[in-house]
Kinemage of the C-alpha trace (Angstrom):
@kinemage 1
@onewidth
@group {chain A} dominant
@subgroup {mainchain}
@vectorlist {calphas} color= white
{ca unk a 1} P 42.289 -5.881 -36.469
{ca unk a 2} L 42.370 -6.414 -32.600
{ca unk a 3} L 38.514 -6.047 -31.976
{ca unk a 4} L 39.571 -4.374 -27.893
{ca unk a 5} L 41.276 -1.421 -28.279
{ca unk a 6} L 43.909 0.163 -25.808
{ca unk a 7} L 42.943 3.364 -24.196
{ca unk a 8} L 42.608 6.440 -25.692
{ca unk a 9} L 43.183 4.418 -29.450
{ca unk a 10} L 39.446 5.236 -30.732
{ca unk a 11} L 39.892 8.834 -29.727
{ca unk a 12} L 43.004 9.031 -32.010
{ca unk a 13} L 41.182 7.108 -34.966
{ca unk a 14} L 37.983 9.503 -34.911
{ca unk a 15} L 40.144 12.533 -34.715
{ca unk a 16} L 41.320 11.781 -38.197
{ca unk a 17} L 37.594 11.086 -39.436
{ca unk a 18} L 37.082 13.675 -42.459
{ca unk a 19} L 34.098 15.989 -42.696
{ca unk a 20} L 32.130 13.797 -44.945
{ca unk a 21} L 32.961 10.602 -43.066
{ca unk a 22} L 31.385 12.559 -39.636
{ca unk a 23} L 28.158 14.079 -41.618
{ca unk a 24} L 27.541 10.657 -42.768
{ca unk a 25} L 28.008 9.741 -39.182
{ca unk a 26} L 25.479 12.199 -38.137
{ca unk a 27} L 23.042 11.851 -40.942
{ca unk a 28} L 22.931 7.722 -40.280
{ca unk a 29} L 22.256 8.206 -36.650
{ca unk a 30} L 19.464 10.683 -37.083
{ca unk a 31} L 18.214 8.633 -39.330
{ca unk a 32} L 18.161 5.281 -37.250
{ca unk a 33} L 17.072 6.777 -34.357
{ca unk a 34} L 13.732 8.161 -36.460
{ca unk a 35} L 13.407 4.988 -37.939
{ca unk a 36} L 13.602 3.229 -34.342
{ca unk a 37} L 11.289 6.265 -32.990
{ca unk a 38} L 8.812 4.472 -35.049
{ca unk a 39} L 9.399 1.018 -34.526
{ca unk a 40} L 9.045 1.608 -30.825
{ca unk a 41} L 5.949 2.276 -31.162
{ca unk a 42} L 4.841 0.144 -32.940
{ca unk a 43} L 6.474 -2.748 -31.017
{ca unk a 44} L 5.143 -1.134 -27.509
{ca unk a 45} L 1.534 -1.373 -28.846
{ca unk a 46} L 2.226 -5.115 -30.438
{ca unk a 47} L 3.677 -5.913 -27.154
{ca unk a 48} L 0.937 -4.800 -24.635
{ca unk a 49} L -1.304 -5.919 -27.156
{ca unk a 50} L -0.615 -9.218 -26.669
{ca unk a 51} L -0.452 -9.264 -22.581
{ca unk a 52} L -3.678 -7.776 -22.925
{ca unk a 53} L -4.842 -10.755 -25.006
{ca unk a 54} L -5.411 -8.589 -28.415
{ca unk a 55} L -3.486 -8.319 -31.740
{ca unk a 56} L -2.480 -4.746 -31.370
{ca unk a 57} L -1.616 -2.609 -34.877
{ca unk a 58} L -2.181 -5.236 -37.916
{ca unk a 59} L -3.266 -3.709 -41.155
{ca unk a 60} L -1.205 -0.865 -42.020
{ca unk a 61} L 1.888 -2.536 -43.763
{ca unk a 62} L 3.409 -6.186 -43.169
{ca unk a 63} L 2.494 -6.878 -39.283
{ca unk a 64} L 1.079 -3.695 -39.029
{ca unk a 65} L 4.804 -1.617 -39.009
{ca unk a 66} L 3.328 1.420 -41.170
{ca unk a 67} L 0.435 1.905 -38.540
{ca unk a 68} L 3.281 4.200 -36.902
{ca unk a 69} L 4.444 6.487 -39.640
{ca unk a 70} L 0.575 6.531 -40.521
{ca unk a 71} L -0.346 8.118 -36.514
{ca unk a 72} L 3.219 10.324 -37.494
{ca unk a 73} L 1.540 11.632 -40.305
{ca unk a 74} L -1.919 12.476 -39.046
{ca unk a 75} L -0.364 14.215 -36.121
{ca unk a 76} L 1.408 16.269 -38.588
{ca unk a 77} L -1.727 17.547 -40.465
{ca unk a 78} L -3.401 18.440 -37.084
{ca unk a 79} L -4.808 22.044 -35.877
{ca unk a 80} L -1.833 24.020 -33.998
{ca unk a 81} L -3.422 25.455 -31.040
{ca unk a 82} L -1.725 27.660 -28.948
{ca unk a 83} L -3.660 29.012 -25.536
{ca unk a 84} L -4.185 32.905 -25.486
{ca unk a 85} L -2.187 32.993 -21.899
{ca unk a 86} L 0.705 30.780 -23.114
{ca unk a 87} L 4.215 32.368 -23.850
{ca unk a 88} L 4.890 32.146 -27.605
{ca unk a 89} L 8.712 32.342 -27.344
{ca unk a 90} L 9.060 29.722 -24.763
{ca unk a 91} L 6.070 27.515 -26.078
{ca unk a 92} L 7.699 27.050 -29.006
{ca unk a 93} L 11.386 26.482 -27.401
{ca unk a 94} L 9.841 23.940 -25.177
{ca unk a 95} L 9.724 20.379 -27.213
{ca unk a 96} L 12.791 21.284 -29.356
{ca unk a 97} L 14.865 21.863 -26.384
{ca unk a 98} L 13.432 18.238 -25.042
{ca unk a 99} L 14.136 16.850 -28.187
{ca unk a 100} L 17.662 18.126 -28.862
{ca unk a 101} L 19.580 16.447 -26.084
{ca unk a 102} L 18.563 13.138 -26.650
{ca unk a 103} L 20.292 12.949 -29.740
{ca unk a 104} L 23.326 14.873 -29.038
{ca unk a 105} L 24.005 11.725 -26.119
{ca unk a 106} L 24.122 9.292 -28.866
{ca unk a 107} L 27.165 11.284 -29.862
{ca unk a 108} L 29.333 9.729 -27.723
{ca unk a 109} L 27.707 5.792 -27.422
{ca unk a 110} L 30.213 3.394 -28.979
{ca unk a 111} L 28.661 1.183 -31.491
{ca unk a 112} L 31.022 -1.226 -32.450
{ca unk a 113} L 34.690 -1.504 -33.380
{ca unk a 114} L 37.403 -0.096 -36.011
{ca unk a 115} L 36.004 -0.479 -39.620
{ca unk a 116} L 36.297 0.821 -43.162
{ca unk a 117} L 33.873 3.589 -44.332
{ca unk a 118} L 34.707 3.824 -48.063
{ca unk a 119} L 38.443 3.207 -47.613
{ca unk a 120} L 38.792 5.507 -44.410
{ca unk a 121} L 39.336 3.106 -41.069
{ca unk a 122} L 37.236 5.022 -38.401
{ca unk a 123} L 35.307 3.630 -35.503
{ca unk a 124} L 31.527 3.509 -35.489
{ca unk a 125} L 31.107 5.940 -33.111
{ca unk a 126} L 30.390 9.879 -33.837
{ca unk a 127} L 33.217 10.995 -31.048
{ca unk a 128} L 34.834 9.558 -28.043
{ca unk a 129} L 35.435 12.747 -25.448
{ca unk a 130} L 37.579 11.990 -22.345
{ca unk a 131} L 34.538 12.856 -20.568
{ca unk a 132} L 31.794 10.946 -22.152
{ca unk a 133} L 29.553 9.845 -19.545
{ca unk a 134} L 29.324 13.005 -18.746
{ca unk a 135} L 27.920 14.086 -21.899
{ca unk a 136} L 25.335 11.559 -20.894
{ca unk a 137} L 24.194 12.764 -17.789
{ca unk a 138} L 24.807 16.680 -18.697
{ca unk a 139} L 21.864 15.788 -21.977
{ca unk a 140} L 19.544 13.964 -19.648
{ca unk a 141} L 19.174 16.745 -17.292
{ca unk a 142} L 18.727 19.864 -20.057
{ca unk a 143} L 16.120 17.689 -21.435
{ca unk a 144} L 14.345 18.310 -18.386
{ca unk a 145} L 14.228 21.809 -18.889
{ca unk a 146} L 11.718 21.747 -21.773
{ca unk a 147} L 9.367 19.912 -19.653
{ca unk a 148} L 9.800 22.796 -16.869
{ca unk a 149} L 9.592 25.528 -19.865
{ca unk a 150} L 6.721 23.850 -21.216
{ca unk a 151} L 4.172 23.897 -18.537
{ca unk a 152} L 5.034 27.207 -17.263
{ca unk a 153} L 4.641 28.340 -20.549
{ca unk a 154} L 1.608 26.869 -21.172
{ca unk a 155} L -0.426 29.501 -18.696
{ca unk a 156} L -2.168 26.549 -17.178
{ca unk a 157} L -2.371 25.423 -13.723
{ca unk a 158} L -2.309 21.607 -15.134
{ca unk a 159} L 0.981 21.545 -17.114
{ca unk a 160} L 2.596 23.895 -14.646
{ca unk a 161} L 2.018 20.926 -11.762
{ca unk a 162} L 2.994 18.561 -13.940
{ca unk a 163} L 6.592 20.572 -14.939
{ca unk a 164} L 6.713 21.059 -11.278
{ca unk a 165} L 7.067 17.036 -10.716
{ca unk a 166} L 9.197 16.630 -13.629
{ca unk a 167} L 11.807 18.812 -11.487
{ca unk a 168} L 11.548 16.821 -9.004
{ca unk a 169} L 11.729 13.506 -10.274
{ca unk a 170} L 14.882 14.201 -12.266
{ca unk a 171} L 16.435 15.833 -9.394
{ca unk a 172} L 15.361 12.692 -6.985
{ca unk a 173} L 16.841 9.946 -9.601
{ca unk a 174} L 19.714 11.899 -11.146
{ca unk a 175} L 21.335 11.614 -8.077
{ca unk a 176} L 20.992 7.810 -7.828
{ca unk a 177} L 21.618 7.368 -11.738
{ca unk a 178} L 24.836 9.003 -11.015
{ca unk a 179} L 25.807 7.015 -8.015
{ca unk a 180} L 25.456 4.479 -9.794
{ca unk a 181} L 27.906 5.468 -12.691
{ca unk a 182} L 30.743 5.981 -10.106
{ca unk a 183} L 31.080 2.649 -9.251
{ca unk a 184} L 31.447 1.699 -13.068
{ca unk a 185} L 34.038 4.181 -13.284
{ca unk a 186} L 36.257 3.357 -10.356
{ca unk a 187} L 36.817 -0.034 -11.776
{ca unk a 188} L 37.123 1.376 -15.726
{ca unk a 189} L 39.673 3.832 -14.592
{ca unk a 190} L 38.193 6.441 -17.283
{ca unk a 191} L 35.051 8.391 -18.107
{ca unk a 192} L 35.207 7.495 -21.895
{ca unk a 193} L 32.186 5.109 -23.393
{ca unk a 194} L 34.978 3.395 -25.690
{ca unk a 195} L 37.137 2.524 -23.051
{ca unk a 196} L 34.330 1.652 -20.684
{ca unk a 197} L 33.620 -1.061 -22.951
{ca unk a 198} L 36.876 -2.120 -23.656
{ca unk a 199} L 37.540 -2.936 -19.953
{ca unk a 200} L 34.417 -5.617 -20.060
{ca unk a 201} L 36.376 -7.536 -22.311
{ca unk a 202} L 37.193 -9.652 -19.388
{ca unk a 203} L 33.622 -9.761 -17.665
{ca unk a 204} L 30.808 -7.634 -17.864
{ca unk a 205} L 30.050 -4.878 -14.916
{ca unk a 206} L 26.569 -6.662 -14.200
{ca unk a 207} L 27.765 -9.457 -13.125
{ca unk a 208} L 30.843 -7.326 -11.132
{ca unk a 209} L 28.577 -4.696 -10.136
{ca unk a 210} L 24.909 -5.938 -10.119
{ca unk a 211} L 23.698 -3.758 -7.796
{ca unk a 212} L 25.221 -0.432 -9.702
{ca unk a 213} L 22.999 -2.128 -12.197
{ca unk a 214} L 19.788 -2.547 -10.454
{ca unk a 215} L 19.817 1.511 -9.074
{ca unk a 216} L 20.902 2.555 -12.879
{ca unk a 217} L 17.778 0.189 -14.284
{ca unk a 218} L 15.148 1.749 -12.148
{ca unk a 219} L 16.869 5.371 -11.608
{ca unk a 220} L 16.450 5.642 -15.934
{ca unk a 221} L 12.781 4.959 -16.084
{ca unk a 222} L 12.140 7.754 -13.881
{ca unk a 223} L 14.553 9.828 -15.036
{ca unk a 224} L 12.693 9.072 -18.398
{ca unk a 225} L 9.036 9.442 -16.984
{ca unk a 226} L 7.577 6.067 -17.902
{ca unk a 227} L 5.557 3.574 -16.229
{ca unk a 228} L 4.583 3.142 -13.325
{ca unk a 229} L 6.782 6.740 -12.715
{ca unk a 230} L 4.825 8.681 -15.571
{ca unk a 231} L 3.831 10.930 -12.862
{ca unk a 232} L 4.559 14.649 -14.684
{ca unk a 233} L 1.622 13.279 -17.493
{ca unk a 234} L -0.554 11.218 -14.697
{ca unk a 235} L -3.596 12.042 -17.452
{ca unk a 236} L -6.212 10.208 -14.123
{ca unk a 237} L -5.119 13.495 -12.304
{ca unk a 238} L -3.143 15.932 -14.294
{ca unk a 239} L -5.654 15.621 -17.721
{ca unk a 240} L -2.345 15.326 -19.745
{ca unk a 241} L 0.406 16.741 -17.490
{ca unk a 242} L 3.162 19.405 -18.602
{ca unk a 243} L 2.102 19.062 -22.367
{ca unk a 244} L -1.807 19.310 -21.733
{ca unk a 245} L -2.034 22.484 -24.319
{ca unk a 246} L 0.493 21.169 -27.410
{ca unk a 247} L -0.569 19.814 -30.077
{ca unk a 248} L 0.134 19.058 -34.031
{ca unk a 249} L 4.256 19.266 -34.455
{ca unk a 250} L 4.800 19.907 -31.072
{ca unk a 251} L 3.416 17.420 -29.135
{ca unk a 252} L 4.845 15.180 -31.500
{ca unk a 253} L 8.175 16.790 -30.673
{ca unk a 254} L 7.748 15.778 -26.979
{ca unk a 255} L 6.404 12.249 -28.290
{ca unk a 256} L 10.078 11.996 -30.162
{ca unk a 257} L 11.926 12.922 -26.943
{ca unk a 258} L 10.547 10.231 -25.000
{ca unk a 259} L 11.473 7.544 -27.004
{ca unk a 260} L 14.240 8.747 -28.263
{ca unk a 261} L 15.272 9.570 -24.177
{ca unk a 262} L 14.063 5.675 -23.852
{ca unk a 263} L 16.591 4.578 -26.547
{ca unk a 264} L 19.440 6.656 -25.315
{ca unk a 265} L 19.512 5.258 -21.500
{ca unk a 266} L 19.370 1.749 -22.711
{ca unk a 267} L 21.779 1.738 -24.983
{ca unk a 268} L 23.961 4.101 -21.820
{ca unk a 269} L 23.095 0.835 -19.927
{ca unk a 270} L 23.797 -1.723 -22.695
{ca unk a 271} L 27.607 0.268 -22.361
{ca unk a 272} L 27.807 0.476 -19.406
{ca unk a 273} L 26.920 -3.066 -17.917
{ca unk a 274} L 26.435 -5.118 -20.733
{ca unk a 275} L 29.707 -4.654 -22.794
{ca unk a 276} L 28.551 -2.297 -25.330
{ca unk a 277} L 28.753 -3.864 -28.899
{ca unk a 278} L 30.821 -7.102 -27.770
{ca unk a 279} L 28.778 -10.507 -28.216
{ca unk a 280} L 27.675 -12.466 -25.230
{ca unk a 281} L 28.796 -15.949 -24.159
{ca unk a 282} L 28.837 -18.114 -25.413
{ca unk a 283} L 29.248 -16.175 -28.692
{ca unk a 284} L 32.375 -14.345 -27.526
{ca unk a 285} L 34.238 -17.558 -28.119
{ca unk a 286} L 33.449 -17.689 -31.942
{ca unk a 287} L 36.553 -16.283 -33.365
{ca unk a 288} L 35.795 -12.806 -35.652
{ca unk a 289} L 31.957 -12.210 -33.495
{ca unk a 290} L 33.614 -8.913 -32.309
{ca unk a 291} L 34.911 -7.551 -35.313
{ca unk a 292} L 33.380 -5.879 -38.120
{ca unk a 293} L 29.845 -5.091 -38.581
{ca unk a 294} L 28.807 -8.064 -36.357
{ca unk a 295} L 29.016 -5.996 -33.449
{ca unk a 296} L 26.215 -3.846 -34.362
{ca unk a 297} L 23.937 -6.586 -34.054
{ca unk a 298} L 25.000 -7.137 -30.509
{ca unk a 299} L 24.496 -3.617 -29.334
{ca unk a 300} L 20.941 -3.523 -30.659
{ca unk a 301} L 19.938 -6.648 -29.347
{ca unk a 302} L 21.258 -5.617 -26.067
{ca unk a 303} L 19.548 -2.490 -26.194
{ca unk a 304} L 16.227 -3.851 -27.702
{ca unk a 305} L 16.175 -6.172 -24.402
{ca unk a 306} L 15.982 -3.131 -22.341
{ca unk a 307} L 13.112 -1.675 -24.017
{ca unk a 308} L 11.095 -4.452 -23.942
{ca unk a 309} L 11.381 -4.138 -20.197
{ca unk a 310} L 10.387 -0.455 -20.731
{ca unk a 311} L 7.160 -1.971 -22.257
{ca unk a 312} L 6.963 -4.680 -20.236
{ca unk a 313} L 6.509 -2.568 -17.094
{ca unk a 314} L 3.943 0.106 -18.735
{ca unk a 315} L 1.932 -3.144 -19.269
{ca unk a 316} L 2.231 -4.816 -15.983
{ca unk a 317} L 2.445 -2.092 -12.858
{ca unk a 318} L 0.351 0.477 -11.996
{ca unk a 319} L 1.249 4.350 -11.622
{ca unk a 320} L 2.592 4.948 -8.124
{ca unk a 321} L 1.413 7.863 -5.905
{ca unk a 322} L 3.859 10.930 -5.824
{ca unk a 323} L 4.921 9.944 -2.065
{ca unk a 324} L 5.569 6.544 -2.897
{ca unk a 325} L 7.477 7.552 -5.632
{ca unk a 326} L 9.551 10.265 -3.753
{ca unk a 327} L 10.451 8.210 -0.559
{ca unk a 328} L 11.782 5.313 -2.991
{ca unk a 329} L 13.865 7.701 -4.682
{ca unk a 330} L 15.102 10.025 -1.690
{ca unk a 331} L 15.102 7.028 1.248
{ca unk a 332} L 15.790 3.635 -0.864
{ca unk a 333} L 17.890 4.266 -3.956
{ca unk a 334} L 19.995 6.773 -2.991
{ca unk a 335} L 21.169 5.360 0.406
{ca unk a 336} L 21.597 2.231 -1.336
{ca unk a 337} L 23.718 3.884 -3.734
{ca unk a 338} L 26.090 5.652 -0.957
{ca unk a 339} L 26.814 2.531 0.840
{ca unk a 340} L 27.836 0.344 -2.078
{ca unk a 341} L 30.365 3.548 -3.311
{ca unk a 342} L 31.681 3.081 -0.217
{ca unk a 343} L 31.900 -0.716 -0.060
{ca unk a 344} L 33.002 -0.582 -3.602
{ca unk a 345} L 35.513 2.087 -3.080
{ca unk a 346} L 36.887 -0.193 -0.150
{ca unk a 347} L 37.316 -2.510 -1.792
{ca unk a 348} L 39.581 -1.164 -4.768
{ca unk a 349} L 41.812 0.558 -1.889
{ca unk a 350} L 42.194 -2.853 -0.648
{ca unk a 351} L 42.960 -4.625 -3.850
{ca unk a 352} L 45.851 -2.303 -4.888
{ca unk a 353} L 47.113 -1.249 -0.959
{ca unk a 354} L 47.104 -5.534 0.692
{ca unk a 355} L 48.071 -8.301 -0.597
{ca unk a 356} L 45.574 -11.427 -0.606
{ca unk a 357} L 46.335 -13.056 3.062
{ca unk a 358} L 45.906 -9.243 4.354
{ca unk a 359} L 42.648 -8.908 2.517
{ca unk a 360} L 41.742 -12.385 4.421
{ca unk a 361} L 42.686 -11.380 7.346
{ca unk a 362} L 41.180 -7.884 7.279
{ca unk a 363} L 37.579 -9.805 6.442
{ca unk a 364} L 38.265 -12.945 8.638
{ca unk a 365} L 38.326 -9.526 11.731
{ca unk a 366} L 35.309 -7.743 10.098
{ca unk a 367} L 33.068 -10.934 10.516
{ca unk a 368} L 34.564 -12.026 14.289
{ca unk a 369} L 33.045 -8.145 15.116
{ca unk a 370} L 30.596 -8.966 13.342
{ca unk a 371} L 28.962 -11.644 14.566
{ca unk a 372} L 30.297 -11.077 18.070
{ca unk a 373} L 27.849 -7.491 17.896
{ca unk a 374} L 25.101 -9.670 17.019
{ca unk a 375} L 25.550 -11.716 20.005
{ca unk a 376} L 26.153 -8.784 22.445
{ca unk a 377} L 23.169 -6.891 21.605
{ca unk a 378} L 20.431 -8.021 23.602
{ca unk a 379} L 16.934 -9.222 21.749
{ca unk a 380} L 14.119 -6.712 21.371
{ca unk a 381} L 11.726 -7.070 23.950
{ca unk a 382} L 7.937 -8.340 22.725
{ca unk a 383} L 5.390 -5.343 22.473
{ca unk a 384} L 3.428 -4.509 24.654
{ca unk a 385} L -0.306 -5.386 24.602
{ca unk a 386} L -1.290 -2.207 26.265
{ca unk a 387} L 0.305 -0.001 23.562
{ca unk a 388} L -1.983 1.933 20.800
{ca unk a 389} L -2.168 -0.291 17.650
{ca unk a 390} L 0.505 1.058 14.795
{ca unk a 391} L -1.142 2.896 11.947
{ca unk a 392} L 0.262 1.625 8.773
{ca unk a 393} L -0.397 4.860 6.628
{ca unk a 394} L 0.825 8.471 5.898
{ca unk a 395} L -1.988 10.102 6.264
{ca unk a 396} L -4.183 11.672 9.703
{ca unk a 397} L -6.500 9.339 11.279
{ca unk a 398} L -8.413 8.959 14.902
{ca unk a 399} L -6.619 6.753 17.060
{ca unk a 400} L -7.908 2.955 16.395
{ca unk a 401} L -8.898 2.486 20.276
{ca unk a 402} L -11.153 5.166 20.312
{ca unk a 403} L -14.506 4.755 22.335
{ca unk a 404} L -17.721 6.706 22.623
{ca unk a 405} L -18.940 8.327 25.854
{ca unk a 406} L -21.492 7.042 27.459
{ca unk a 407} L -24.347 9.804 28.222
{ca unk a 408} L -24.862 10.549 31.924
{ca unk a 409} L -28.096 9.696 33.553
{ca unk a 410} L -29.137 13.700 34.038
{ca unk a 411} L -28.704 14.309 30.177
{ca unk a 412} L -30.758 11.150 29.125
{ca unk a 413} L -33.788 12.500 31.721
{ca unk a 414} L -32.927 15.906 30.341
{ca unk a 415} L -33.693 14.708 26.484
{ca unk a 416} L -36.512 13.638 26.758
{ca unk a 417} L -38.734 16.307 29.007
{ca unk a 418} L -37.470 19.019 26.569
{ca unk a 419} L -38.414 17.200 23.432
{ca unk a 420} L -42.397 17.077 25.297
{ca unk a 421} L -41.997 20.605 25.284
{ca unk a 422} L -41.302 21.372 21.966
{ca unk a 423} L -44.153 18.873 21.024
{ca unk a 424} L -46.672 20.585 23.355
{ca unk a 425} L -45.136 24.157 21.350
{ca unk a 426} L -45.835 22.677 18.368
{ca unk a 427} L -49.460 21.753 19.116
{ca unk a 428} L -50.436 25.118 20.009
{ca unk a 429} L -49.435 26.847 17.455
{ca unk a 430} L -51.015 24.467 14.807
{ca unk a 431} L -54.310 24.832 17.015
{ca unk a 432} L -54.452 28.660 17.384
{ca unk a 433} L -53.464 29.224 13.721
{ca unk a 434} L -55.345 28.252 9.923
{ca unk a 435} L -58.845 27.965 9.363
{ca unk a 436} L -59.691 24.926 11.000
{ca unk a 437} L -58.809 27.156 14.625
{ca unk a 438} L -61.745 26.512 17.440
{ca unk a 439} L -64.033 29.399 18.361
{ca unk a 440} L -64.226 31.136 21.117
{ca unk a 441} L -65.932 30.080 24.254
{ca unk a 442} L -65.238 26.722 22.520
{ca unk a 443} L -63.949 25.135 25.896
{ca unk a 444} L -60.184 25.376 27.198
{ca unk a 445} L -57.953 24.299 24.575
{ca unk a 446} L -55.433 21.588 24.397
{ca unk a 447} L -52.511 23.644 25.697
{ca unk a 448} L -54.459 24.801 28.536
{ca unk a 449} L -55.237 21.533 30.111
């Protein structure tokens, strides 16, 4: 059984999958990605538990792993309120269509290698499509729009904001999520998850690609809306964002989507970067690690190192403001992402157009101009001590070198000779008014002297 196969193999062995073969297929993964639904949980509260120097979840079951079906189960029995303004069509649309699309993606997500299902040799994967990645990104962004369809919906000025930023952060780190892609797909040579993973049998794409890898590892945990870029259910300013007024099934529907949408993008990053379902080194040189059901054990490791980051960062950094978030989507990630296409692009022109010695020489010219531009441009000149101070901030304030008047000599003798005057006002009135006024032929009065 060769455990790397050629292109296009795994989409001629699944086409041959019966009917029952692919229901089991589809049953096991809905399945395992309920079961890991609740894990997740109950590892993220374990987890922060312990950086927050507490035990976390530790009676319900063996370590505490029922605590999470337990919550399920509550949530289940609770009062479904639905607000007199809301949209009862598109209220109830809402969390199943954020929940759908993050299981259709794990249609496509290569799990391991050819094996035998009760006799039939199939791959474990559910289908390989010439266009799977894709699939990916085409789920990710409809799963947005039950977040947008969800606080309008809701009739609410507090869900509607927070729908409102969803749209925005998806469209801000979609675009750098799929930058990011190309680059792994100009050196695959296809947009299939199988063969993806079949071209790392040489080297993984981190290590050939790592910053590809750095833009796709922050782009998917705001594309997922996690900590610190949680910003659509910022509950300090939003109460509880786009799903303020769900509750019972629903809101547990949304609480499915995220984790499931958590699970999904690592294991799209465990393919793409990390091999997929072949074993690291110095495992890889075990003969038989990549074949069978071994490789299972690979992916999910792989993948359950990526959600431990997931955790790791909800327990570490705090939520960012919507600006900050913004300009390091819109001015860092995505330029980022343009010029290393380009480089990348370059430099696949280069290695199939020149030969070696060309490619030498080619970069031996590049760094003579180079360096001979950073000679020729002359040094910035020091600032000026006259110049205003910079303000290191977005947001209006006086200028730093700002000085009060001083009050002219007529005002300050001015002040004072009309303040006498309101005294002496003051004085007459209290002495020509009450009870305690003097009588006439008393004697002048106060005012009149």
């Amino acid at each position: 059984m060769n455990p790397v196969p050629p292109p296009g193999y795994t989409q001629t062995l699944i086409a041959d999958d019966p009917f029952w073969l692919t229901l089991i297929k589809v049953l096991v993964i809905f399945v395992a990605l309920m079961l890991i639904t609740l894990f997740m949980i109950w590892f993220e509260r374990r987890v922060v538990g312990r950086m927050q120097q507490r035990p976390g979840p530790n009676w319900n079951g063996p370590f505490g792993l029922l605590q999470s079906l337990a919550d399920g189960l509550k949530l289940a029995f609770k009062e479904d309120i639905r607000p007199v303004l809301a949209d009862k069509a598109v209220f109830f649309i809402a969390p199943v269509l954020s929940v759908v699309p993050a299981f259709v993606a794990w249609s496509v997500i290569p799990l391991g290698p050819e094996v035998s299902i009760f006799g039939e040799q199939t791959a474990l994967q559910l289908t390989d499509l010439p266009v799977g990645v894709l699939v990916v990104l085409a789920c990710s962004s409809i799963g947005v729009y039950g977040i947008v369809l969800a606080g309008w919906a809701s009739g609410s000025p507090y869900p509607l904001l927070g729908s409102l930023r969803s749209a925005a952060q998806v469209i801000s780190y979609e675009l750098a999520l799929g930058l990011s892609i190309i680059a792994v797909v100009l050196y695959a040579g296809s947009l299939s998850t199988a063969d993806i993973v079949a071209s790392q049998s040489t080297g993984w794409y981190v290590w050939l690609l790592p910053v590809s890898f750095v833009i796709f590892a922050v782009s998917m945990v705001g594309e997922t809306n996690r900590a610190p870029f949680d910003l659509p259910e910022a509950e300090s300013e939003l109460v509880g964002g786009f799903h303020t007024e769900y509750s019972s099934l629903k809101f547990a529907l949304f609480f499915l989507a995220e984790y499931v949408n958590m699970v999904t993008l690592s294991a799209v990053a465990t393919t793409l970067f990390l091999g997929g379902w072949m074993a690291p080194w110095p495992l890889s040189l075990i003969p038989g690690v990549n074949e069978g059901w071994w490789p299972l054990l690979w992916f999910f490791g792989k993948t359950l190192a990526f959600l431990f980051v997931y955790v790791w960062l909800r327990g570490t950094l705090p939520r960012q403001r919507y600006d900050q978030f913004m300009r390091l989507g819109w001015k860092l990630l995505i330029p980022v992402s343009l010029v290393w296409l380009m480089l990348v692009a370059t430099l696949r022109v280069l290695r199939t157009e020149l030969t070696t010695g060309q490619i030498l020489v080619v970069g031996g010219i590049a760094l003579v101009v180079l360096v001979g531009a950073a000679l020729l441009i002359p040094d910035q000149a020091p600032p000026e001590e006259d110049k205003e101070p910079q303000v290191i901030t977005d947001y209006p304030v006086p200028p730093l070198d700002l000085a009060v008047p001083t009050t002219s000599k007529r005002r300050r003798r001015a002040v004072p000779a009309g303040r006498d005057e309101e005294k002496d006002s003051e004085t007459v009135g209290a002495g020509t008014s009450g009870s305690d006024a003097e009588p006439a032929g008393a004697g002048p009065s106060k005012g009149d002297r």
